[in-house]
N, C-alpha and C positions, 0 to 999 in steps of 0.2 A: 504494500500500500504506500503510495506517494505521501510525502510529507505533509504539503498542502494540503491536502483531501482530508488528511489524518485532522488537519489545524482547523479546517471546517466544519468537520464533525464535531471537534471537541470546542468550537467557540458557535458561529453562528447557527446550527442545528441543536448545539445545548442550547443556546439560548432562548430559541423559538418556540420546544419545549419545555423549558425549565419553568417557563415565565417568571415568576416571584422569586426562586431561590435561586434563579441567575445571578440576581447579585452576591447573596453568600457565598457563591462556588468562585465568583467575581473578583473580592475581598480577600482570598484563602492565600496563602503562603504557594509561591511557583511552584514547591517540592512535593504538596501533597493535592495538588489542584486534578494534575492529570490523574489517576487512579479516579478519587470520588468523582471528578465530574463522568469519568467512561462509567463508577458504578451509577451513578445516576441515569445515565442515559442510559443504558442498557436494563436496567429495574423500570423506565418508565414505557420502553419496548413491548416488556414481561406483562406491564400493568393494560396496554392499549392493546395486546392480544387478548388478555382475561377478559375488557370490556367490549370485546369485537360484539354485541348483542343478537346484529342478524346473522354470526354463522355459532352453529350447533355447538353445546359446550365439551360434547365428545372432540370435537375440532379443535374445540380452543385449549383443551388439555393436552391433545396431541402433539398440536404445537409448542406449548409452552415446553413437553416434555421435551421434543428435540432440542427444540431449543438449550436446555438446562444441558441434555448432555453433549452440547456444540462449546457451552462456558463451562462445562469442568474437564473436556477434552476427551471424551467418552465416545467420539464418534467425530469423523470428519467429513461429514456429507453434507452438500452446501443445503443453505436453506433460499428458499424461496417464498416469500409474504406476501406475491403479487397481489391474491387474492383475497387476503385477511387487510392488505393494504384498501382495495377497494370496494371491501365489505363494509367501511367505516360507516356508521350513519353520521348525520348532519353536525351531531356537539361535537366532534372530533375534527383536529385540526389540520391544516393539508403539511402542517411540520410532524405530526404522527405517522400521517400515511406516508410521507417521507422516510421517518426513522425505520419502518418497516421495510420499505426497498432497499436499504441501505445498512442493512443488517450484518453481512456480512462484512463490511468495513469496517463495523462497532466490533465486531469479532477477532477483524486483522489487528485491531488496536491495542487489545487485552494481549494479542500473542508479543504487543512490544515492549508490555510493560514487565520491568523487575518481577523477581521468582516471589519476593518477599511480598511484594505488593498486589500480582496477578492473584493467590493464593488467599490473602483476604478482599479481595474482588470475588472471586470465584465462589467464597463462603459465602459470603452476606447475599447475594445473589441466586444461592441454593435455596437459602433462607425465605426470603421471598418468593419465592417461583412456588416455596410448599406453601407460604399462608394462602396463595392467588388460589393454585388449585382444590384447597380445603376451602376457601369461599365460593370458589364454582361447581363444588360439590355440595353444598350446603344449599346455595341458593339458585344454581342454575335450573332446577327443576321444579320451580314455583308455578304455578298457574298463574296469566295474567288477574288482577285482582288480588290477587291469596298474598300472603304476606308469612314469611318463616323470619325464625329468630333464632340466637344460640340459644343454649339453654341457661349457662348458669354463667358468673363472673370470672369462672376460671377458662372457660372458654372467650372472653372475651381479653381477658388477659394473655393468654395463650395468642389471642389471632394479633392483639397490638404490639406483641413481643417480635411474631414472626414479620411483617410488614414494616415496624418502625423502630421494635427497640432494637432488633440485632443490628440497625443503623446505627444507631447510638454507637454502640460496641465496636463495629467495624470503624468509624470515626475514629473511636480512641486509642483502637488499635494502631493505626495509621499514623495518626496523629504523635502520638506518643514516641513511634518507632523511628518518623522524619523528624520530629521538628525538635524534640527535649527529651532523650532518651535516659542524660543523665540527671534528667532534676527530680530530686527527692522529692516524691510525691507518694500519699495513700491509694494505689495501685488499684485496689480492690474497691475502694470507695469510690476514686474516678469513673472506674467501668462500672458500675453500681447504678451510679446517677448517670451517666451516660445511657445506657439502655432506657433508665426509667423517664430521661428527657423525648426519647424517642419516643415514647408511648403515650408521654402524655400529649404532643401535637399529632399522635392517628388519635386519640381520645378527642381531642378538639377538632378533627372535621369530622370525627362521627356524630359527634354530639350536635354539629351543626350543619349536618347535610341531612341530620333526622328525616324532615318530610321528605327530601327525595327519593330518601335511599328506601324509604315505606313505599312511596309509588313504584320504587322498581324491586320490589317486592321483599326486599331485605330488613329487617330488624335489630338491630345489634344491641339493643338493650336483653340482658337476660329475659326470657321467657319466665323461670321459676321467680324470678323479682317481680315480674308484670301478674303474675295469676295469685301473688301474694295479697293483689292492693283488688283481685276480682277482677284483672281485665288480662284480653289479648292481644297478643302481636298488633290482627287488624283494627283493634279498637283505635288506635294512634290515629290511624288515618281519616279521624276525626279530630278536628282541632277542638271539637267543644268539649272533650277529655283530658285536656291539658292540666287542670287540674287535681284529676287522677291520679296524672301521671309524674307529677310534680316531684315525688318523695322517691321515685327511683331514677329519672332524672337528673336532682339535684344531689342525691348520692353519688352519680357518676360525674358530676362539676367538683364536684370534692374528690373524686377521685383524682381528676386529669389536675385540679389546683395543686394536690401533692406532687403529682409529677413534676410538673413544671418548679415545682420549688427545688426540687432537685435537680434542675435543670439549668436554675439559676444558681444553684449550688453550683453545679461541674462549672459553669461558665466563670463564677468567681474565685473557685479553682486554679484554675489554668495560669501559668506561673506569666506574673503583668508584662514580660516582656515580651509575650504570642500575642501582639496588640491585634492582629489579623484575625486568628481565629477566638480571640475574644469577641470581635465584632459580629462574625460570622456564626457562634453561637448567642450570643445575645438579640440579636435581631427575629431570628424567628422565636425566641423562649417569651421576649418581652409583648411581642406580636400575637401570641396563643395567649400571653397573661391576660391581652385588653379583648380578644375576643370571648373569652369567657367570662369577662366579668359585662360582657352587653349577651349574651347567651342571659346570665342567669337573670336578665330584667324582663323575662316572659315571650308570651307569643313564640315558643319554641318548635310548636307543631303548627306554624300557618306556611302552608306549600308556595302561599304570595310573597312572604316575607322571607329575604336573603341578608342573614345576621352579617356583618363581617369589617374590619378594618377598614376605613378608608383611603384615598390618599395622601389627605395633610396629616392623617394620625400615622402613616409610613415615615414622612416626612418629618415627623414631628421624634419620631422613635430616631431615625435613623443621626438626627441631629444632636438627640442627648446622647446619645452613646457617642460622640466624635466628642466632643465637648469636654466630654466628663472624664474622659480618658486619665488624665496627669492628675486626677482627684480622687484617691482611693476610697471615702466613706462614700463621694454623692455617686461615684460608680456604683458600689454594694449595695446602694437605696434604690437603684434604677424601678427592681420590680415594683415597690411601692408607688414611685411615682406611675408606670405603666397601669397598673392598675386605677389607681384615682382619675386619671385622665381619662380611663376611657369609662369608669363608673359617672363621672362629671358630663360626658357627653350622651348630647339625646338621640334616641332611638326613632325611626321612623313611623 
């Protein structure tokens, strides 16, 4: 694979799909930029196969399957996405349907990277490819209307582990190995809150892609929590049950709030002279603190209403953390202010 091609992949096609966390991958230190940005682009491949909806989910595991064993080297038979490429329905972007033709370059790339680094690529990667096909075996086979759910918290635990916290993990894997391998740090603590930072933002778009994820037939709130309070899966898909459903819910707001506090832990962590990936973790942890705290001001189940960060509160994030930088207390207070600001701003 040509260099160029290589440098278009990894900058303007991440970027097209990365959208939002183009900039963290943006911000990152040169040394560990290449790896995450191919595992990103390559897990978000993985994720536009799993959501292909018009082709069969036997298809889409099929795929995914080659695929896995084309990224742990298990098989060298080229792939072909022509038609998973233009199976895409309409919310899918023509930078997806792209990444899909262009699959096999995302492949020549992983073969250029370091043994040490291809290797936790390859991991986190496995990782993901099982939580996608353990969710399209769960919910591929929904009836339009019908509505499934996990069953209990350990399965939902278990699914934001495999999809976001072995990110975390893999991060500090990485991170760790390139950038400060000698600085005295709690090892075990770092990757701790690392995984659990991961889990608490798949926690925060579950928790606020709720109504869609009910019309497309999925539930991710536990079942055995939901028939605790006398209701089901499909009851959700009534907003006028929100009150219901409140008290399981908002247990899971305090679920993903712990997360994230450990999230903001690993971030304050990180020895102050990784100002890069201080910023690159602070940005999406402070970003999930302000959308959860406009998630828990109601209206959680209206399918019209699209909870979410704005621009000037991007802006507004993106500004305290440069700032605050050579400030070590009004740094550590970041979340606090993240939160108030966006508790202080109105909801539509």
């Amino acid at each position: 694979m040509s260099a160029p091609a290589a440098a278009d992949l990894l900058t303007s096609l991440l970027r097209d799909v990365s959208r939002s966390f183009y900039l963290t991958l943006w911000i990152l230190p040169r040394a560990v930029r290449r790896p995450i940005g191919l595992a990103y682009l390559l897990a978000r491949a993985t994720d536009t196969i799993a959501d292909t909806g018009l082709v069969p989910v036997a298809e889409r595991l099929a795929a995914l399957e080659s695929l896995r064993a084309r990224i742990l080297g298990h098989s060298g038979a080229r792939l072909d996405f022509t038609g998973l490429a233009a199976a895409q329905d309409a919310s899918a972007t023509t930078a997806e349907r792209i990444l899909l033709l262009r699959i096999e370059e995302g492949l020549a790339v992983l073969g250029t990277l370091d043994a040490g680094d291809a290797a936790l690529v390859r991991g986190v990667l496995a990782t993901i490819i099982g939580g996608q096909e353990l969710d399209l075996r769960r919910f591929g086979a929904v009836e339009a209307g019908g509505v499934s759910s996990l069953a209990n918290d350990a399965e939902l635990d278990d699914y934001t582990y495999r999809v976001a916290g072995c990110v975390g993990e893999f991060w500090t894997h990485i991170c760790r190995a390139r950038l400060f391998p000698g600085v005295p740090l709690d090892a075990a603590r770092l990757l701790s809150d690392g995984v659990r930072f991961g889990q608490g933002l798949q926690l925060v778009n579950i928790l606020r892609d709720l109504p869609r994820d009910l019309r497309a037939g999925r539930c991710y709130l536990p079942s055995n929590e939901l028939a605790a309070l006398g209701l089901a899966p499909c009851d959700l898909l009534d907003p006028a049950n929100e009150a219901r459903v409140t008290p399981v819910y908002d247990a899971w707001i305090r679920r993903a709030e712990g997360h994230l506090a450990a999230g903001w832990r690993y971030t304050t962590t990180l020895p102050r002279g990784q100002i890069r990936v201080r910023l690159a973790c602070a940005w999406p942890v402070l970003l999930g603190i302000m959308t959860l705290r406009k998630l828990k001001r109601g209206r959680f189940l209206d399918p019209t209403l699209r909870i979410k960060v704005g621009r000037p509160e991007v802006r507004a994030v993106l500004w305290a953390t440069i700032w605050r930088l050579p400030f070590g207390p009004a740094w550590d207070r970041l979340d606090a202010w993240a939160a108030k600001r966006a508790g202080d701003a109105k909801i539509p």
